[in-house]
N, C-alpha and C positions, 0 to 999 in steps of 0.2 A: 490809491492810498498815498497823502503825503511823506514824504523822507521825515524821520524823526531827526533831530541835532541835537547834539550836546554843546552848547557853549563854553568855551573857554577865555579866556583873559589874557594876555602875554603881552608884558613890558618889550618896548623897540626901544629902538634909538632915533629909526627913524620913520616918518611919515610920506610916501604909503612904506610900509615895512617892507626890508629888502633881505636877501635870501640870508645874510650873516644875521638878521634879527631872529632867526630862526633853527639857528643849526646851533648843533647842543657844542658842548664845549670838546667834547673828544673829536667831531667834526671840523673843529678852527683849529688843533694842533693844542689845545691846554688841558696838563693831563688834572686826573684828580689830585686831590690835595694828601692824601696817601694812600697802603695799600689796601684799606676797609674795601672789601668785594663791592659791599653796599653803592660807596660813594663811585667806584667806576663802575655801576649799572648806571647810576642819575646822571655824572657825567657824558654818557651814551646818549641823553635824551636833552629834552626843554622844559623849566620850570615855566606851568599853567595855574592861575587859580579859576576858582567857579563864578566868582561875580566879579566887577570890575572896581567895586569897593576892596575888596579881599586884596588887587592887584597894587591898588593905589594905595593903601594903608606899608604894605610892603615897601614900596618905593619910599615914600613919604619919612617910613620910621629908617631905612636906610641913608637916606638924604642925611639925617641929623647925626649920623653916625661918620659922614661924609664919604659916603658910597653915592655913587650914581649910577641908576642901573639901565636907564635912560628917561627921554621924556613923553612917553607916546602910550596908551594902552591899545590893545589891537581886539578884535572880539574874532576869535573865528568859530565858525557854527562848525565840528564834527561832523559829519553825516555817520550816525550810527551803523556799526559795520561796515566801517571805510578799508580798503581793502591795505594791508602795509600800515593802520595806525594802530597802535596801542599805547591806551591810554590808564594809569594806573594813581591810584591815592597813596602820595610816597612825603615822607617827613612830618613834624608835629605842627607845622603851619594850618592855622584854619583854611581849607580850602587848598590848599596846595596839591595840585597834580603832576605826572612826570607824562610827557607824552615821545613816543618814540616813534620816527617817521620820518620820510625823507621830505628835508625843506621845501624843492617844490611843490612838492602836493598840498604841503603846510599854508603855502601863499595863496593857494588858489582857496582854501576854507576861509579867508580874512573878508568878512563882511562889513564892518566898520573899524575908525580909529577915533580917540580921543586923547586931548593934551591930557598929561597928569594933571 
C-alpha cells in the first residue's frame, strides 16, 4: 500500500529552504505579540497553506502592504501519521494551517520549490 501525504505550502526565504525557513517563531527567540493563549500556541508552530495558490496570494497581498515574507514557495508532502507532526486548521485565512514539528524533519518532507 502507498504512503498517503498531505501537501502543504510554506513561504522561505530561501531556495533549497534552510532549517530557519522552517522553525516557528518561539523557536528563533520572537515571542508572540501578546498574552492571547491562542497566539503562543501559533507562535510554537509554522504558518502552512493547502495549495500553492493560497501561499502566493498571501505573499503577494502582504508585499503591497510592504511585508516580505520571503520569495520561495516550498511544497512538502506530510506523510500521513508522521510520527512528532501535528498539523491543525488554525486562523480565518483560506487554507491556512498551523503545523508543529521539529524543523529537521520538516526539511526532509520538502519535495519541491517555486519562485513567488
Amino acid at each position: 500500500m502507498a504512503t498517503a501525504y498531505r501537501p502543504c505550502h510554506r513561504v522561505t526565504q530561501n531556495n533549497p529552504p534552510e532549517r530557519e525557513d522552517v522553525m516557528s517563531n518561539a523557536a528563533q527567540g520572537i515571542p508572540p505579540p501578546d498574552d492571547d493563549p491562542q497566539r503562543a500556541m501559533l507562535n510554537d508552530g509554522i504558518s502552512v497553506f493547502n495549495t500553492e495558490q493560497q501561499a502566493r496570494k498571501k505573499v503577494l497581498g502582504l508585499r503591497e502592504l510592504g511585508i516580505n515574507l520571503g520569495d520561495y514557495i516550498a511544497r512538502l508532502d506530510i506523510p500521513d501519521g508522521a510520527p512528532g507532526v501535528r498539523i491543525e486548521r488554525t486562523l480565518r485565512t483560506p487554507g491556512h494551517h498551523t503545523i508543529w514539528a521539529d524543523p529537521d524533519q520538516l526539511l526532509e518532507y520538502v519535495v519541491s520549490i517555486v519562485p513567488v
